[in-house]
C-alpha positions as CSV (number, residue, x, y, z in Angstrom):
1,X,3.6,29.6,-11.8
2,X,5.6,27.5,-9.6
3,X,7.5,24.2,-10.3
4,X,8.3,21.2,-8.5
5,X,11.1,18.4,-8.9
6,X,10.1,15.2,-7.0
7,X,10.7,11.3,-7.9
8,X,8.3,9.7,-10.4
9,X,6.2,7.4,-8.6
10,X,3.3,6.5,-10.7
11,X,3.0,6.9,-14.7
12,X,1.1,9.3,-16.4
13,X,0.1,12.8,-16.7
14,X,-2.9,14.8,-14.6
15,X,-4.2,17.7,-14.7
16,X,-6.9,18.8,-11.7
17,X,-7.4,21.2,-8.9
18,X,-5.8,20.5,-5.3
19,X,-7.1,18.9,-2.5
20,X,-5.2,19.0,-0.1
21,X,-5.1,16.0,2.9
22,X,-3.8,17.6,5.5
23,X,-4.4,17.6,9.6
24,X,-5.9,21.2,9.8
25,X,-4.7,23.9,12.4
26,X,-7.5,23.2,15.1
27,X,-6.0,24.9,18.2
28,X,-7.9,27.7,19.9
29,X,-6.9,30.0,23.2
30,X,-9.4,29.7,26.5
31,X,-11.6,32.7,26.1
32,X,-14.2,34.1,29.3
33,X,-17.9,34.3,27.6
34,X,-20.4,36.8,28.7
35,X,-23.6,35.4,26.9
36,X,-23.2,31.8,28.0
37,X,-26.5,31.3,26.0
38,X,-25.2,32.2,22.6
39,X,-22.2,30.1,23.0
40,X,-24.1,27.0,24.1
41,X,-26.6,27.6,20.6
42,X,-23.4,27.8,19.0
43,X,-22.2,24.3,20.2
44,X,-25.4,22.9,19.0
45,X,-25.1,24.0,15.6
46,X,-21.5,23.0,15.6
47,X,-23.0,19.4,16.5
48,X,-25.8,19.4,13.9
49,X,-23.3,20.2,11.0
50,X,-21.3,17.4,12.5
51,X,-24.1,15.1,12.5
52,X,-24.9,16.2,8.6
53,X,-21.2,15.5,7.4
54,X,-21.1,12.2,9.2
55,X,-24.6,10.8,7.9
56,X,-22.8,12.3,4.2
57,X,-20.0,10.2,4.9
58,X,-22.0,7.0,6.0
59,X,-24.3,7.1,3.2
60,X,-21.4,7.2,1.0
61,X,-19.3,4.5,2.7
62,X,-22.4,2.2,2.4
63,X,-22.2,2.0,-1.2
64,X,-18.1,2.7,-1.6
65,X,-16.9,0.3,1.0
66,X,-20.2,-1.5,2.4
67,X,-22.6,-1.6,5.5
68,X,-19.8,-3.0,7.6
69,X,-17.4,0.1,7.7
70,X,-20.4,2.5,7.4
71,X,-21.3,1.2,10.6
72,X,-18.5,3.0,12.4
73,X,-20.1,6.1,11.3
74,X,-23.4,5.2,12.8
75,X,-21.4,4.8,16.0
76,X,-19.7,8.3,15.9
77,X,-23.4,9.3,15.2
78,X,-24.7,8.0,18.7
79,X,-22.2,9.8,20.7
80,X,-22.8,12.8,19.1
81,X,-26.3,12.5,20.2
82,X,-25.7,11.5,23.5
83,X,-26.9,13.4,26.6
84,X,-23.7,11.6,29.1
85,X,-21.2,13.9,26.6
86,X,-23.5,17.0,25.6
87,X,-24.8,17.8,29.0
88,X,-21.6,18.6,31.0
89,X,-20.1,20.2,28.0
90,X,-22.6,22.4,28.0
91,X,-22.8,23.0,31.7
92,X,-19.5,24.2,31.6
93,X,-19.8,26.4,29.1
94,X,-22.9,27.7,31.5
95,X,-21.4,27.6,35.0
96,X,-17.6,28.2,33.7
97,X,-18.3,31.2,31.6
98,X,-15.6,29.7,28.8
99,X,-16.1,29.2,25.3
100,X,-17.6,26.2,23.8
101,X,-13.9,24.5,22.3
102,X,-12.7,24.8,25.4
103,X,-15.4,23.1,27.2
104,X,-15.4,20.3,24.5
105,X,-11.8,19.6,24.6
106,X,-11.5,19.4,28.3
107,X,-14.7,17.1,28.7
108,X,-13.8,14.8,25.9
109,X,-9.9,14.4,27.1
110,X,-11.8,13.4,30.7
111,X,-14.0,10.7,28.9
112,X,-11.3,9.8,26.4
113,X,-8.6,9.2,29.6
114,X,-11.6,7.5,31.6
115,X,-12.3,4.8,29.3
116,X,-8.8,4.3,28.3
117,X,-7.4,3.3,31.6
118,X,-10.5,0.5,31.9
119,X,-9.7,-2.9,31.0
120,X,-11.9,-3.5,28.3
121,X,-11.3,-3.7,24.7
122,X,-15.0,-2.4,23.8
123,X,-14.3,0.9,26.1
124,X,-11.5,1.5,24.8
125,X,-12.6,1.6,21.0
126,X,-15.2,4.0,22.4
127,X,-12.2,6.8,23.6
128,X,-11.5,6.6,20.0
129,X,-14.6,7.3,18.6
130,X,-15.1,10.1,20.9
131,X,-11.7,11.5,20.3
132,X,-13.2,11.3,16.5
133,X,-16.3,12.7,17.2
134,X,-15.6,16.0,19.1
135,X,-12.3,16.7,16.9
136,X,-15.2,17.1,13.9
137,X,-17.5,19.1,16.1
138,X,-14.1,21.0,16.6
139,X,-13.6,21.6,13.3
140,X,-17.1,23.4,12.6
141,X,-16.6,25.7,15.9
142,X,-13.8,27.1,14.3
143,X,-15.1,26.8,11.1
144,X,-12.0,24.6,9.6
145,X,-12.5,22.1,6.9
146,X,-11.6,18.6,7.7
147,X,-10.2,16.3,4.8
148,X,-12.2,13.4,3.8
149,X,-10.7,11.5,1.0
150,X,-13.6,9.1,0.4
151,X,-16.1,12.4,-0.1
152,X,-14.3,14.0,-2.8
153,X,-17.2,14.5,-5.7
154,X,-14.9,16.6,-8.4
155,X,-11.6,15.4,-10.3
156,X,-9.2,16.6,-7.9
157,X,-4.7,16.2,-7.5
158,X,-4.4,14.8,-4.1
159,X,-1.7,17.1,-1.9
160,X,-0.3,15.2,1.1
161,X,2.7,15.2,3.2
162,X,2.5,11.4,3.0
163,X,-0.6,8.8,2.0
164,X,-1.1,5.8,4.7
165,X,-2.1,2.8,2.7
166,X,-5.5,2.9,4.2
167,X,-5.8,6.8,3.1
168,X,-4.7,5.0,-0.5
169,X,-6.9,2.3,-0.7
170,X,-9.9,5.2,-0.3
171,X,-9.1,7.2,-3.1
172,X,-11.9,7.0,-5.9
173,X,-10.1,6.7,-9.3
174,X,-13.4,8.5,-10.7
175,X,-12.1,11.6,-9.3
176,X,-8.8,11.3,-7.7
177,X,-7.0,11.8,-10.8
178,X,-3.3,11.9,-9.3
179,X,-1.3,13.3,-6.1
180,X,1.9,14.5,-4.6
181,X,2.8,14.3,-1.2
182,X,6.1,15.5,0.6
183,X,8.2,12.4,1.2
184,X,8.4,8.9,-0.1
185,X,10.1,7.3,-2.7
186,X,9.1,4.9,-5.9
187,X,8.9,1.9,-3.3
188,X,6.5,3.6,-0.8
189,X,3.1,1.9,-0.1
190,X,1.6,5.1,-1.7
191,X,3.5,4.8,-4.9
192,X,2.9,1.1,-5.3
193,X,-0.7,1.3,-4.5
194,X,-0.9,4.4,-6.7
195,X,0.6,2.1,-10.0
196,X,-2.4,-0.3,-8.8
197,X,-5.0,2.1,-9.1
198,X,-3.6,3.6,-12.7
199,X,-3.3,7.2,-11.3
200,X,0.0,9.4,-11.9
201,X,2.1,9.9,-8.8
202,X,4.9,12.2,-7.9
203,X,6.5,12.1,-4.1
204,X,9.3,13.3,-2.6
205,X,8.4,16.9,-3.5
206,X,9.8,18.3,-0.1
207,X,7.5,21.0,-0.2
208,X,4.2,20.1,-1.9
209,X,2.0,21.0,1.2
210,X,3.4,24.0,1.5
211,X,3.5,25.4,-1.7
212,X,0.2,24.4,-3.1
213,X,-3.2,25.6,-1.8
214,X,-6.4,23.8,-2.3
215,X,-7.8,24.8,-5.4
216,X,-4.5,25.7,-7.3
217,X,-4.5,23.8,-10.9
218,X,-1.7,21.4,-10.6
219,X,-0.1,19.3,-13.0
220,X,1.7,16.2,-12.1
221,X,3.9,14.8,-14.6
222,X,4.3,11.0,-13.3
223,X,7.2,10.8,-16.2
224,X,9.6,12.6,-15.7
225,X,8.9,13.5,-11.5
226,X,7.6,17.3,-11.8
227,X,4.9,19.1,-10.6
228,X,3.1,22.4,-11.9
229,X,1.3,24.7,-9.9
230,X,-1.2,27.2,-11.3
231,X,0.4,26.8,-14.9
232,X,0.0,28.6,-17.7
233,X,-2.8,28.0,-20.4
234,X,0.4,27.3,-23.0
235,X,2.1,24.7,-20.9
236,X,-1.4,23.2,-19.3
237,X,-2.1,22.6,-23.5
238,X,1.6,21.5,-24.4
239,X,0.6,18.7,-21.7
240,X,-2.6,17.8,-22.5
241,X,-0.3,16.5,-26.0
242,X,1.7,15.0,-23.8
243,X,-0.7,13.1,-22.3
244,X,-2.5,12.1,-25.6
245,X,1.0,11.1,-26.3
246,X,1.6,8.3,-23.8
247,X,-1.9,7.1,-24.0
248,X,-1.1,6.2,-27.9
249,X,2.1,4.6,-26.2
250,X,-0.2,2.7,-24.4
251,X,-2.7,1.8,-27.2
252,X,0.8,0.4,-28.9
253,X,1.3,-1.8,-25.7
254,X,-2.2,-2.7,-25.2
255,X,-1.5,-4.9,-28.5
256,X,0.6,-7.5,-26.5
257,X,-2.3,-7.8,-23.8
258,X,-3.1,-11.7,-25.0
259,X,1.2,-12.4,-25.9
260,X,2.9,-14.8,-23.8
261,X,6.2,-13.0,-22.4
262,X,9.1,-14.3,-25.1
263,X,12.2,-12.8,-25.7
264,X,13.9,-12.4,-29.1
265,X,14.9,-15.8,-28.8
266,X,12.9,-17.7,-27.9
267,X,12.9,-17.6,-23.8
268,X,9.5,-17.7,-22.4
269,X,9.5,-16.0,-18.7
270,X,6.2,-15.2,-17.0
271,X,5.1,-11.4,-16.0
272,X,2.8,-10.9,-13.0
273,X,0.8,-8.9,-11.0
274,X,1.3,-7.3,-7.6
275,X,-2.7,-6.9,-6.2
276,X,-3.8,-5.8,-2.8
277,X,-7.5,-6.8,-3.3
278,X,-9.7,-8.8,-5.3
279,X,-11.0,-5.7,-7.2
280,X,-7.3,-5.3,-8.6
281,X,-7.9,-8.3,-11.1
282,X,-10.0,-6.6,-13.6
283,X,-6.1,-4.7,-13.8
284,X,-4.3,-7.7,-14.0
285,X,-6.2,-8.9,-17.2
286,X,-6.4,-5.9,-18.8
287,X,-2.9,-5.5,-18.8
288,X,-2.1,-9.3,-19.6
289,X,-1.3,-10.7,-16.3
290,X,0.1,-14.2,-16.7
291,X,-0.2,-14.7,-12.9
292,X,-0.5,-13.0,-9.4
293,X,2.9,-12.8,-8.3
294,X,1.7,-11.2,-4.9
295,X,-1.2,-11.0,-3.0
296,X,-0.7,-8.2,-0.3
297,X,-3.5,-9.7,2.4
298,X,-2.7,-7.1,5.1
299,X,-4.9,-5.1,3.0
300,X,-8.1,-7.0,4.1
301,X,-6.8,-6.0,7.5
302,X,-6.7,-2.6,7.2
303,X,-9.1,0.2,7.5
304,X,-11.7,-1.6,9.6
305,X,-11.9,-1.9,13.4
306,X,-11.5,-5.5,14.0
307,X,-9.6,-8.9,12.5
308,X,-11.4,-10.1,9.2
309,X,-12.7,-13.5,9.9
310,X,-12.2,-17.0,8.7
311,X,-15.5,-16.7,6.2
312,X,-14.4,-12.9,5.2
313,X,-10.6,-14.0,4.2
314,X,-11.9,-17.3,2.3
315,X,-14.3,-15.1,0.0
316,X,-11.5,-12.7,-0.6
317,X,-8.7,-15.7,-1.3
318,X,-11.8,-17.6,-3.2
319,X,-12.6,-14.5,-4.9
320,X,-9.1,-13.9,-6.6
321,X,-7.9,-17.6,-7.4
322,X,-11.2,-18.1,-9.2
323,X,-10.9,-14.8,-11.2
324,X,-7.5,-15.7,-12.3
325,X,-8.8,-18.8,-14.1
326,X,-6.4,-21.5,-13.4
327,X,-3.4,-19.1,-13.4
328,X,-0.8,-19.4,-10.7
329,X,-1.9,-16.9,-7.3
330,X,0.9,-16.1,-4.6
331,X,-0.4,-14.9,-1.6
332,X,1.6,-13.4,1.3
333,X,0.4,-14.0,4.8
334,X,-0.2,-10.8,6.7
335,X,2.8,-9.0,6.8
336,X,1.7,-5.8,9.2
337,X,4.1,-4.1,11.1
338,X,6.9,-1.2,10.1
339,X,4.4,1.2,8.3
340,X,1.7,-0.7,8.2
341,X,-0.1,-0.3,11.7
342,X,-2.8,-2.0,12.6
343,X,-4.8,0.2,15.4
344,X,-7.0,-2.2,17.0
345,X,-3.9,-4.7,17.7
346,X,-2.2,-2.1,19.8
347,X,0.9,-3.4,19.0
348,X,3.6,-1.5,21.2
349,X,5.8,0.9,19.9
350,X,9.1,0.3,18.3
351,X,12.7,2.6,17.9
352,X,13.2,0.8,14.6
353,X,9.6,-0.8,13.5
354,X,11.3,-1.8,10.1
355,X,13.5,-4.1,11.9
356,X,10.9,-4.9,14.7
357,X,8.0,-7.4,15.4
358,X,6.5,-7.6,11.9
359,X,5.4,-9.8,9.5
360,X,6.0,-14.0,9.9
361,X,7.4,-12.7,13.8
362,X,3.9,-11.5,14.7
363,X,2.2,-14.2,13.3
364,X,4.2,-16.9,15.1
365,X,3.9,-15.3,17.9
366,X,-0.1,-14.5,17.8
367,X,-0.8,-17.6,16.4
368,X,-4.7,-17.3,16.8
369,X,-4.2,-14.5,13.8
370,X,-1.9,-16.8,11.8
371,X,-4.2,-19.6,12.1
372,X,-7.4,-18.0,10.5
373,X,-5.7,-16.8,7.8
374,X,-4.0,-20.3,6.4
375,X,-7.3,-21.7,7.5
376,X,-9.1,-19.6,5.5
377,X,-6.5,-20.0,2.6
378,X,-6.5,-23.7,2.9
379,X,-10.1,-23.5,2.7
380,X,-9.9,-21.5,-0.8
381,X,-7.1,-23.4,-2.4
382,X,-9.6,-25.7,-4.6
383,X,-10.8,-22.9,-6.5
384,X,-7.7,-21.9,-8.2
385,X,-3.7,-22.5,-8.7
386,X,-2.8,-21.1,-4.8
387,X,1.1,-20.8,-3.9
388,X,1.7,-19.7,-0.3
389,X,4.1,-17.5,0.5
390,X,5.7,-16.4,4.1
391,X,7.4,-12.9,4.5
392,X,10.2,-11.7,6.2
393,X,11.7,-15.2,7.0
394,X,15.2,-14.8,8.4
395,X,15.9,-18.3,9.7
396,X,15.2,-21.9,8.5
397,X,13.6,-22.4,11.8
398,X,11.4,-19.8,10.9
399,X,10.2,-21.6,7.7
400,X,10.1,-24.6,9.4
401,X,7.8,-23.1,12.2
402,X,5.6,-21.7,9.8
403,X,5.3,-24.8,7.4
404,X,4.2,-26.8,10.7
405,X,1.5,-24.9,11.9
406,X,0.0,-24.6,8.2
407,X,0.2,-28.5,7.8
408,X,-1.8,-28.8,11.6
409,X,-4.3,-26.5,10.1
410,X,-4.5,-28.7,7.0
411,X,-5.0,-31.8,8.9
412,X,-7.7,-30.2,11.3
413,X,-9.5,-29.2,7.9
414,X,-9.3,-32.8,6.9
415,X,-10.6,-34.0,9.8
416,X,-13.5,-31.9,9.7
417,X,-14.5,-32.6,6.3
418,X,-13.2,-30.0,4.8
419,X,-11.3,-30.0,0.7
420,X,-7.9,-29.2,0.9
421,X,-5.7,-29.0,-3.0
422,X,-3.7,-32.0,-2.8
423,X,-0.6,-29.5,-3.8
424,X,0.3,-26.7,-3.1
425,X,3.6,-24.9,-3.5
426,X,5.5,-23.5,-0.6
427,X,7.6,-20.3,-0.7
428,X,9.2,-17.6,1.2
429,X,9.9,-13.8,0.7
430,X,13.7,-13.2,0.1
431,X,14.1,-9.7,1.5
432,X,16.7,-10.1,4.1
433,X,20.1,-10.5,3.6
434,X,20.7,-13.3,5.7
435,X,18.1,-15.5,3.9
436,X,19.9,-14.6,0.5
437,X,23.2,-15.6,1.6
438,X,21.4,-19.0,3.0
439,X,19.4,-19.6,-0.3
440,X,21.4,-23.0,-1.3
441,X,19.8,-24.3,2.1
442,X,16.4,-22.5,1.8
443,X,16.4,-24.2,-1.6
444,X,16.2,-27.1,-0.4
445,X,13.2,-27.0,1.7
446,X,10.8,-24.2,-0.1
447,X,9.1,-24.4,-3.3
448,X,9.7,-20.9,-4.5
449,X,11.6,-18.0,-3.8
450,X,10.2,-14.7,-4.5
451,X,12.7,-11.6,-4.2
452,X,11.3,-8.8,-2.4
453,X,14.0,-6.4,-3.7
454,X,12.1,-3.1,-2.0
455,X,13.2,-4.2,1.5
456,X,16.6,-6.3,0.3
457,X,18.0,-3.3,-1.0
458,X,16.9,-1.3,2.3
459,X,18.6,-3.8,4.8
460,X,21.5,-4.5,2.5
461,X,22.4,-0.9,2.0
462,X,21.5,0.0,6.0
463,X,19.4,3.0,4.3
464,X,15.6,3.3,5.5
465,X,13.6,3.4,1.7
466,X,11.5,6.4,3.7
467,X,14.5,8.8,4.2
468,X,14.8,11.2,2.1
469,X,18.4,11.8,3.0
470,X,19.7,8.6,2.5
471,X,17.5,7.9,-0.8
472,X,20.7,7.9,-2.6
473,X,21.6,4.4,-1.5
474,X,17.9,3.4,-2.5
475,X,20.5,1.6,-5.7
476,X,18.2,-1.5,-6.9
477,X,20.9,-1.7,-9.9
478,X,24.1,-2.3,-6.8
479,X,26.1,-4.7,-8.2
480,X,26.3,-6.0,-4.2
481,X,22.7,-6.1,-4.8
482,X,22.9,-8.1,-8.1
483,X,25.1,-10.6,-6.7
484,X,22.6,-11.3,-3.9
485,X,19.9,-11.5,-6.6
486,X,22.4,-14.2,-8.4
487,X,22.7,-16.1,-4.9
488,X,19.1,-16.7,-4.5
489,X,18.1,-17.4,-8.5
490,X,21.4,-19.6,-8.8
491,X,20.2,-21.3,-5.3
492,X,16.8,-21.6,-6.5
493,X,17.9,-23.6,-9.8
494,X,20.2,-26.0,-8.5
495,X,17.4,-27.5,-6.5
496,X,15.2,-27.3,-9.5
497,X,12.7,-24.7,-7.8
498,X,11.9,-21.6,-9.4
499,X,12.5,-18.2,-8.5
500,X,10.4,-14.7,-8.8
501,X,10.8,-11.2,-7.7
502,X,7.9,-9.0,-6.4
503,X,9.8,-6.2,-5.5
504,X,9.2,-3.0,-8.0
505,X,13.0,-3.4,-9.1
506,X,11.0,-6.4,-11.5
507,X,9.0,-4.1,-13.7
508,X,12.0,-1.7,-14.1
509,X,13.1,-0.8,-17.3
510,X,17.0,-0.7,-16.6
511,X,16.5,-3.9,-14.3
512,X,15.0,-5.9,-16.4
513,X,17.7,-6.6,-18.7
514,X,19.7,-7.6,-16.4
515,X,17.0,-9.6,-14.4
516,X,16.2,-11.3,-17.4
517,X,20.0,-12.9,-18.1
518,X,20.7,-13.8,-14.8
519,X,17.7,-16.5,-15.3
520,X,14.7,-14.6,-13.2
521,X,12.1,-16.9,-14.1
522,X,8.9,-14.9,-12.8
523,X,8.9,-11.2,-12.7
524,X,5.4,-9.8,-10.4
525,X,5.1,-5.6,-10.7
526,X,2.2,-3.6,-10.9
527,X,-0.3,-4.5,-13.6
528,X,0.1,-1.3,-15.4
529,X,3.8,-2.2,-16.1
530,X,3.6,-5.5,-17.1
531,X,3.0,-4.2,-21.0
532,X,6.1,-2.3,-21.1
533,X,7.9,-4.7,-19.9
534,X,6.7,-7.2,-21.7
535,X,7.3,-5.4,-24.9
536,X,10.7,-4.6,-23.6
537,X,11.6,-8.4,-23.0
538,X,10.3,-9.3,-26.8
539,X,12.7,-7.2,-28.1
540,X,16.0,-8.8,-26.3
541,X,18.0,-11.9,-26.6
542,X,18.4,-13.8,-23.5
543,X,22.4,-14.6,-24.3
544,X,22.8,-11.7,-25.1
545,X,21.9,-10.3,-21.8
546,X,23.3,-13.6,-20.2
547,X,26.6,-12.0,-21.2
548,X,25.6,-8.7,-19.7
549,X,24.8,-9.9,-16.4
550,X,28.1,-11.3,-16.3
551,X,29.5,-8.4,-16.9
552,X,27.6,-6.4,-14.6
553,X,27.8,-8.1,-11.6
554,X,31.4,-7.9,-11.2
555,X,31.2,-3.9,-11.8
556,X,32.0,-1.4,-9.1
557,X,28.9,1.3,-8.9
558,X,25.6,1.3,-9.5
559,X,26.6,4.2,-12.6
560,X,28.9,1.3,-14.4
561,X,25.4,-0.6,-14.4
562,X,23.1,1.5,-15.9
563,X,25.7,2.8,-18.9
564,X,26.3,-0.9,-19.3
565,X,22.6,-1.6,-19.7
566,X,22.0,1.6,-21.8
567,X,24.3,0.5,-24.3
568,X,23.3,-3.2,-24.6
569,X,19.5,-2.4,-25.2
570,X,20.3,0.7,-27.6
């Protein structure tokens, strides 16, 4: 039995066999073939089992993920069929004497370089898809399995040196019961979107990938940050206790589901959810959601091969303020860039894409893409309680910018006929230092602030929330990061504006206290926390932890904080 130590990321406890998501080994050597005819046969039964996994896959996206993505499969279907790629691979392998991967791969790289150098967007999708296509056919010549997340069809632990948000997003809570990948921390888009979907998560292992092989039992303990591999019957039933455990825990929690959020005495502050898509809701209700603190929209971009349109982002935005019955909904405009690529805009790359062309900076500068979506917003903000929120705003001019073009799009809608809410609130993302330092002015001009404490802390502390070897400074309980917090609520309040925090640092147990008495009026986490903290909250008194804030920020290390905070909630 081996044993893991590794950050916990995601609560709870699994128990399932690894599959590991990994980019196999698919190189080969150039080989001479004397029976030319064999090896061609052998291509064509590498491209018929090809042909059978991708019509698997399509079938399967059709009902997962609808007709629209599984049509990307019926285009990786065509080129496997046609004759402009198949022929000259396997005249090669004829004339050349040389085995089939090597005439695939050097036929494929001179279509692939072909229709990338042509100035056409369409041609260019297609050296993708081919890339695609002949890596698969690749895979079955040398008779290595390639991972497909959305195909899994057993209750498996998910083993990855890191999971993309799209790679997330395709996970099927039916059988995807929990994973572990190499890197990341607690703020990673894998973690967060890992608390969405209600599976236990531990990352940062180091050495996860290496250590585990498909099919091992595994046991991730989201808890306490540990991972099991092949354990022993005693230990696998010791945790199957401790499991029952903290789904009684849960049952205890699940009692406050219809409470309002009130502390001992008598402070009433509202706990939302953090969502990606409109399928999160049935999440947010079941765990009492008071609200949707953030709506991440660059999910609707993601994992497709073109922009959503105006009519796809209203139904999505439509969707989600109607579900939430009234309730207040923040969305985020898209806020791509850093690690969250989108292929199809073939944005250039960046040394540092963290502090690059991301977020509110792309979308004032492609305006076209900005325009849709608060179009499309606009359009939706009759059916619900919609609060608009920029990210990534460093400068007033910024806010300013983005305010404008959003009231041109309101006044085209007008013109056309078109319902626009008479109100609707106005806010902005603080997550860069600069902004919090400049929150009296901000205050004056925004609605809402809404701390986004997973990049403040990053940019504050100069310490990337991806490195492991600076995940030290990763100190969301700094006082230097408490002050700035103070800043922005303090700034918020003397303008009579409200101010939230979406950042995970607002459904954490040691922050929460603190959050709490330094008058945080909205606090947005995953849904699956928003019970514990909520239970949590009932059981504090606002002055008392009025006079621990006080106390707190004006400490030296982030160690004085958390005995503070240990003590007060004892």
């Amino acid at each position: 039995m081996t044993f893991l130590n590794g950050i916990a990321a995601s609560n709870g406890i699994a128990i399932a066999k690894a599959y590991l998501l990994v980019e196999p080994d698919l190189s080969f050597d150039k080989k001479t073939i004397e029976d030319t005819s064999a090896e061609v046969e052998r291509y064509q039964q590498a491209i018929e089992k090809a042909k059978s996994e991708l019509e698997a896959i399509r079938d399967r996206a059709k009902v997962d993920l609808g007709p629209d993505k599984a049509a990307i499969f019926d285009a990786h279907l065509l080129v496997l069929s046609d004759p402009e790629l198949n022929n000259p691979i396997e005249d090669k392998i004829k004339t050349e004497n040389v085995n089939a991967e090597s005439a695939l791969k050097e036929t494929a790289d001179m279509f692939v370089t072909m229709f990338e150098q042509m100035d056409n967007e369409y041609m260019k999708e297609r050296a993708a898809d081919i890339r695609d296509v002949t890596k698969r056919v690749l895979s079955h010549l040398l008779n290595v399995q390639l991972p497909n997340p959305s195909m899994i069809a057993e209750e498996v632990i998910i083993v990855a040196e890191d999971l993309t948000p799209s790679d997330t997003a395709q996970l099927n809570r039916k059988f995807v019961k929990g994973f572990t990948t190499n890197i990341g921390g607690r703020t990673s888009h894998s973690a967060i979107m890992a608390r969405s979907l209600e599976i236990p998560a531990v990352v940062g292992t180091k050495t996860a990938v290496e250590e585990i092989n498909n099919g091992d039992l595994v046991i991730v303990d989201g808890l306490k940050g540990e991972v099991h591999i092949n354990p022993t019957p005693e230990l696998v039933e010791q945790y199957r206790k401790i499991h029952q455990d903290y789904e009684n825990q849960k049952a205890e929690w699940a009692k406050l589901v219809n409470e309002a959020t009130v502390s001992k005495d008598g402070h009433h502050v509202e706990l939302a959810a953090n969502i990606g898509t409109p399928n999160d809701l049935n999440g947010v209700k079941a765990n009492g959601g008071e609200g949707v603190g953030l709506y991440r929209t660059e999910f609707l971009y993601m994992g497709r091969e073109q922009l959503p349109t105006e009519d796809e982002q209203f139904d999505a935005y439509k969707a989600v303020l109607e579900g939430m019955d009234g309730k207040s909904v923040v969305v985020r405009t898209l806020d791509i860039g850093g690690d969250k690529e989108l292929p199809y805009l073939d944005l250039p790359k960046e040394m540092n894409p963290f502090l690059g062309f991301r977020a509110i900076r792309l979308c004032l500068e492609q305006q076209d893409i900005f325009r849709t979506q608060l179009r499309a917003l606009l359009r939706a903000s009759t059916f619900g309680n919609l609060k608009i929120m920029f990210p990534m705003i460093a400068t007033l001019d910024e806010f300013r910018s983005a305010k404008a073009i959003l009231e041109e799009e309101k006044q085209k809608l007008l013109s056309e006929g078109q319902k626009v809410a008479d109100k609707i609130e106005l806010g902005i993302m603080v997550e860069i230092p600069s902004t919090a330092v400049l929150a009296d002015q901000f205050a004056k001009e925004v609605d809402f602030f809404s701390i986004g404490t997973n990049d403040l802390i990053q940019y504050t502390m100069a310490a990337d929330r991806m490195n492991q070897r600076v995940s030290y400074l990763y100190q969301p309980y700094s006082p230097s990061i408490l002050r700035l917090v103070k800043m922005v609520i303090d700034a918020a309040h003397a303008e009579g504006k409200w101010a939230g925090m979406c950042g995970e640092m607002a459904g954490d147990e040691t922050a929460v206290p603190v959050l709490l008495g330094l008058g945080l009026d909205e606090f947005s986490m995953s849904a699956t926390s928003i019970l514990k903290a909520r239970s949590l909250i009932k059981n504090l008194n606002k002055s008392d932890m009025e006079n621990l804030a006080a106390e707190v920020i004006n400490m030296q290390t982030t160690s004085q904080v958390v005995d503070a905070v240990n003590k007060a909630i004892q």
